[in-house]
Wavefront OBJ file of the C-alpha trace (Angstrom):
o trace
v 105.303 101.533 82.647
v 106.414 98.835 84.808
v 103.748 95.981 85.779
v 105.730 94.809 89.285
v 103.777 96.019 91.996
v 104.871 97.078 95.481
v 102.071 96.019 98.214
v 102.871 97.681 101.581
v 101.400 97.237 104.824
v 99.660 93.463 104.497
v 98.231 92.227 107.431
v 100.357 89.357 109.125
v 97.799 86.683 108.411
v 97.672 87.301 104.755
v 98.738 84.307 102.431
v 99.890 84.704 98.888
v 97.093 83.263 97.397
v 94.717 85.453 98.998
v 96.536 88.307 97.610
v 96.102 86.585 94.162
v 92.717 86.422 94.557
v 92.279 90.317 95.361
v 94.535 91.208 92.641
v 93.096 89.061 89.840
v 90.063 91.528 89.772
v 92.010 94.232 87.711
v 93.734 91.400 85.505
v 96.220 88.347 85.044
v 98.499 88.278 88.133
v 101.810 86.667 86.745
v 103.045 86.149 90.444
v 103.256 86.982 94.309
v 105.373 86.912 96.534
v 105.037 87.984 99.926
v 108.323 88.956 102.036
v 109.085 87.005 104.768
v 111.975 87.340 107.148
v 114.722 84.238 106.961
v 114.553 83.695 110.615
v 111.210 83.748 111.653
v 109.582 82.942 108.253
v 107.119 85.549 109.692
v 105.678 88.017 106.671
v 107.224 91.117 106.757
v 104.591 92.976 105.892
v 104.885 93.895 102.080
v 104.748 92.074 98.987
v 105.569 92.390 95.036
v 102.705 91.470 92.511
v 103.610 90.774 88.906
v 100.479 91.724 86.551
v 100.491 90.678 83.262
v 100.311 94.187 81.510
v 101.144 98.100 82.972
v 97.199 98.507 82.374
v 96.082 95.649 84.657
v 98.909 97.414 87.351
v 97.399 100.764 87.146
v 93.986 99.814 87.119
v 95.187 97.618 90.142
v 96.948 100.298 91.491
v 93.721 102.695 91.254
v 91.439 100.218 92.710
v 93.275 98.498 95.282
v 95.520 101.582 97.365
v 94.360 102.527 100.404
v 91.553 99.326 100.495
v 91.005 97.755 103.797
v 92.684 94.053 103.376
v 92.553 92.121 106.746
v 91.847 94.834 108.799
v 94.890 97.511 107.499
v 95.027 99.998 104.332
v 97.072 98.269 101.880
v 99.262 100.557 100.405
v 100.158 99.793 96.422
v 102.399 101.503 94.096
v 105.054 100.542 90.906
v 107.884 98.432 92.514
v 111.304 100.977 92.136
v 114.356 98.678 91.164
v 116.637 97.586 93.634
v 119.770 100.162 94.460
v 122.371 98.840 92.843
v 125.001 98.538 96.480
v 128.991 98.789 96.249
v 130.675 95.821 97.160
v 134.729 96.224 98.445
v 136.252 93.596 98.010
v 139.488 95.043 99.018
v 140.872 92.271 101.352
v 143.021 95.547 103.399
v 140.115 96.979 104.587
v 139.054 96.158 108.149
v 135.906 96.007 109.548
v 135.477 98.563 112.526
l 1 2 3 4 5 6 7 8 9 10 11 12 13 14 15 16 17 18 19 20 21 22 23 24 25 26 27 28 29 30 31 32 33 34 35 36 37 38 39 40 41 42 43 44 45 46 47 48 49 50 51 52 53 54 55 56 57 58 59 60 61 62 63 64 65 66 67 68 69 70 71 72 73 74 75 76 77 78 79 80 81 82 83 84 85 86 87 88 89 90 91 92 93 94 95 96
């Protein structure tokens, strides 16, 4: 089992280290990093937790989904890898 956690619908306001905090009951957190849009540098609402073993993500996992955090339900599952996309490179192709 993976140990990357998905965290879905943060509160705005929360920081990363807060997160940390929250997360470090159910074991070592390894990271966090909260999404934030490029422009705006505004969170976008969702975040990915590294814990150090797929025991301290579960028991994360079990504890922490559907917990009030800042005033919304945080939602918290096993990240799912990135969709690898197709890239065309074909230099014929135009853009429509």
């Amino acid at each position: 089992m993976n140990s990357k956690l998905y965290v879905g619908n943060l509160a705005w306001a929360i920081e990363e280290k807060e997160l940390e905090t929250v997360f470090a009951n159910y074991g070592e957190v390894l990271s966090v990093k909260i999404i934030k849009d490029r422009d705006t540098g505004r969170s976008k609402g969702f975040s990915f937790v590294e814990m150090e073993s797929a025991d301290a993500a579960q028991a994360a996992i079990e504890g922490l989904d559907g917990t009030d955090l800042g005033g919304r339900n945080l939602k918290v599952n096993i990240a799912q890898d990135r969709p690898k996309r197709e890239r065309n490179f074909n230099s014929n192709q135009r853009w429509r």
